[in-house]
C-alpha positions as CSV (number, residue, x, y, z in Angstrom):
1,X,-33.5,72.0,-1.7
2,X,-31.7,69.4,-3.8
3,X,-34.9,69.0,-6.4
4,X,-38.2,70.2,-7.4
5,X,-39.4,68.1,-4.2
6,X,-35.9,67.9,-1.7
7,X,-36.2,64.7,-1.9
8,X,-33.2,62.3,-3.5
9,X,-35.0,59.6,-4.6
10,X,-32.1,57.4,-5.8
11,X,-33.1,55.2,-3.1
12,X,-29.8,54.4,-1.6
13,X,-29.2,57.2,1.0
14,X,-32.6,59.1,1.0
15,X,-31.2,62.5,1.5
16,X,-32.9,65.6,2.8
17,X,-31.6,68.6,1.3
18,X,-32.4,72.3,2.5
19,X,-31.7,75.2,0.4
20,X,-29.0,78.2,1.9
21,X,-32.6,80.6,1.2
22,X,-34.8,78.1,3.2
23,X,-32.0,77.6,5.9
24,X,-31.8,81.6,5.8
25,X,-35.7,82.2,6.1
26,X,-36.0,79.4,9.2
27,X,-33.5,81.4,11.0
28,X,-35.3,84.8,10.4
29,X,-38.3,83.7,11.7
30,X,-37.2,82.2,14.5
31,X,-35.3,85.9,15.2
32,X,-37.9,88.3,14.1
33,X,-41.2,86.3,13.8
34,X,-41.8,83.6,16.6
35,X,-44.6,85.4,17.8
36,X,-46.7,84.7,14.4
37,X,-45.5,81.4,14.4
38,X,-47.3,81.3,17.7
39,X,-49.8,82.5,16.8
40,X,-50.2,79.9,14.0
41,X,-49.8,77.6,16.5
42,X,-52.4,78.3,18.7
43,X,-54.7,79.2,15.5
44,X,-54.2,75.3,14.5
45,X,-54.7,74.0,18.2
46,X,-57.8,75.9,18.4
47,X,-58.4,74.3,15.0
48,X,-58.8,71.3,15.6
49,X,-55.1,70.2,15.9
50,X,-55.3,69.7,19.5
51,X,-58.0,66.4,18.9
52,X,-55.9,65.1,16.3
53,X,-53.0,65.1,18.7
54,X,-55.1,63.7,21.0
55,X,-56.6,60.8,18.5
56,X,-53.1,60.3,17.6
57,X,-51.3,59.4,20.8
58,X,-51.0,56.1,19.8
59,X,-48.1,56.4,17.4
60,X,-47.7,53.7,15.2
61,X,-44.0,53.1,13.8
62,X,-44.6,51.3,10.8
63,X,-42.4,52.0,7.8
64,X,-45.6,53.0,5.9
65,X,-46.5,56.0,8.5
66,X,-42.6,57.1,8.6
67,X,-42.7,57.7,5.3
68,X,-45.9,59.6,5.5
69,X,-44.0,62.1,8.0
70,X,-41.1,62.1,5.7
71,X,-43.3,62.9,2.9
72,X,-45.0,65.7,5.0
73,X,-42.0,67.6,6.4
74,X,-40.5,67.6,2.8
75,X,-43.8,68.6,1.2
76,X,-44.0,71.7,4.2
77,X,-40.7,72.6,3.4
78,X,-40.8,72.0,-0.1
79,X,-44.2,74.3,0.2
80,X,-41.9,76.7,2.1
81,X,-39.4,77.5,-0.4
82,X,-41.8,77.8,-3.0
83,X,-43.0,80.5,-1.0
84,X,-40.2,82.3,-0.4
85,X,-39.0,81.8,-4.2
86,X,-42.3,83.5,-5.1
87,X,-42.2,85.9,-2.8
88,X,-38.5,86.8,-4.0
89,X,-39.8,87.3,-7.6
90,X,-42.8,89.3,-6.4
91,X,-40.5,91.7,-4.5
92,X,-38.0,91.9,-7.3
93,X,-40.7,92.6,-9.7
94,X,-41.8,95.4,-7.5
95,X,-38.4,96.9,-7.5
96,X,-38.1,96.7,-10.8
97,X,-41.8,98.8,-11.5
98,X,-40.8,101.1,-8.9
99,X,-37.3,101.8,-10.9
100,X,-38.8,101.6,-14.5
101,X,-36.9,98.6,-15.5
102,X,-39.7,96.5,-16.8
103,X,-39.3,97.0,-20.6
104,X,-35.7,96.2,-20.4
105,X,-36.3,93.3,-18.4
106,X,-38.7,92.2,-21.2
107,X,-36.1,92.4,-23.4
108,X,-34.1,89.5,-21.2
109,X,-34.3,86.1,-23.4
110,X,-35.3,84.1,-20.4
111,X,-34.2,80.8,-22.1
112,X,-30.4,82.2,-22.1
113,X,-30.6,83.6,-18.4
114,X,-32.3,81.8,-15.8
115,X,-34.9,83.6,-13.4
116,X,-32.5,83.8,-10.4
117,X,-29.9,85.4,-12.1
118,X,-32.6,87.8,-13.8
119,X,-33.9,88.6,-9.8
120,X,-30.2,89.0,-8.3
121,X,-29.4,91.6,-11.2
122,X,-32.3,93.7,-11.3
123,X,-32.0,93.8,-7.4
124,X,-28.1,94.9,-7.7
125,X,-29.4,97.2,-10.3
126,X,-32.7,98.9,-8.2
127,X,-30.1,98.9,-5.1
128,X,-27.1,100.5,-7.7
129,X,-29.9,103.3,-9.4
130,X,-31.3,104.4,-5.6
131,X,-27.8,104.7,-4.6
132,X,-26.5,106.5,-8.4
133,X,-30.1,108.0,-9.3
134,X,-28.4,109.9,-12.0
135,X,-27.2,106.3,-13.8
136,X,-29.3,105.0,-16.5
137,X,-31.3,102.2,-15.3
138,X,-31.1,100.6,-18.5
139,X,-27.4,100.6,-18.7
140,X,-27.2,99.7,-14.9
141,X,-29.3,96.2,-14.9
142,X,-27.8,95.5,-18.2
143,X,-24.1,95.8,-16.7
144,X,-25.3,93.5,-13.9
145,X,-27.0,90.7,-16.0
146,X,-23.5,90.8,-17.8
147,X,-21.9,90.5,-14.3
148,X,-23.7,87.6,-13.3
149,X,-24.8,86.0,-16.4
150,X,-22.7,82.4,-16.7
151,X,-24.0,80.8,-20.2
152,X,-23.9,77.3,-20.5
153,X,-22.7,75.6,-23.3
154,X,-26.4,74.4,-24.8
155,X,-27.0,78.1,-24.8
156,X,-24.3,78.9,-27.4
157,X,-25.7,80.5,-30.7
158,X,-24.4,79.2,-33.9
């Protein structure tokens, strides 16, 4: 998404932003997992969602109630990818226990490489050491965070 929340609040164009991730996950589920999302569905139906669609028949369009569905699709999606982005972590995290990389990944100064390029490295890495099991780990995510890393100018050390 564009921010923290998806939503440009510059005021001007109002602009809806998904993430390539988000856009990714949508389109997985709708492959591999539209039979949970039924199943959500008809969880929420039986719910109570079905009354509320039923109270709610009388749609009002005021400009006060669009922006209360505006605020709740960004605030699903924005709930969405916070999901995924955790659930990313939690899955690289288990990689990384599973391939003993966690005391060189607590040696990563995490204010001179962001989190997403920590997670893409130490998944090249766990993917690298299953495929090269004879490689040191170590050197292996190391090499990676190296690959990836792109310091920014406020991170230079004088």
């Amino acid at each position: 998404m564009n921010d923290d929340s998806g939503y440009n609040s510059s005021g001007s164009d109002n602009q809806f932003v998904l993430s390539y991730e988000l856009i990714c996950l949508l389109q997985w589920i709708m492959e591999h997992d539209s039979h949970k999302v039924k199943a959500i569905v008809s969880k929420a139906l039986a719910s109570g969602l079905k009354e509320r669609l039923r109270k709610d028949t009388q749609f009002d369009t005021n400009v006060e109630t669009l922006e209360d569905i505006q605020e709740g699709i960004i605030d699903f999606f924005g709930m969405l990818e916070s999901l995924l982005l955790e659930s990313l972590n939690e899955h690289a995290l288990q990689k990384a226990v599973e391939k003993d990389l966690l005391p060189s990944i607590d040696q990563i100064d995490s204010t001179v490489c962001d989190d997403s390029t920590v997670r893409f490295s130490v998944e090249k890495a766990t993917s690298d050491i299953e495929n090269n099991p004879q490689e040191n780990p170590k050197e292996l995510l190391f090499k990676e965070l190296l690959r990836h890393w792109k310091p920014s100018k406020k991170n230079v050390l004088n």
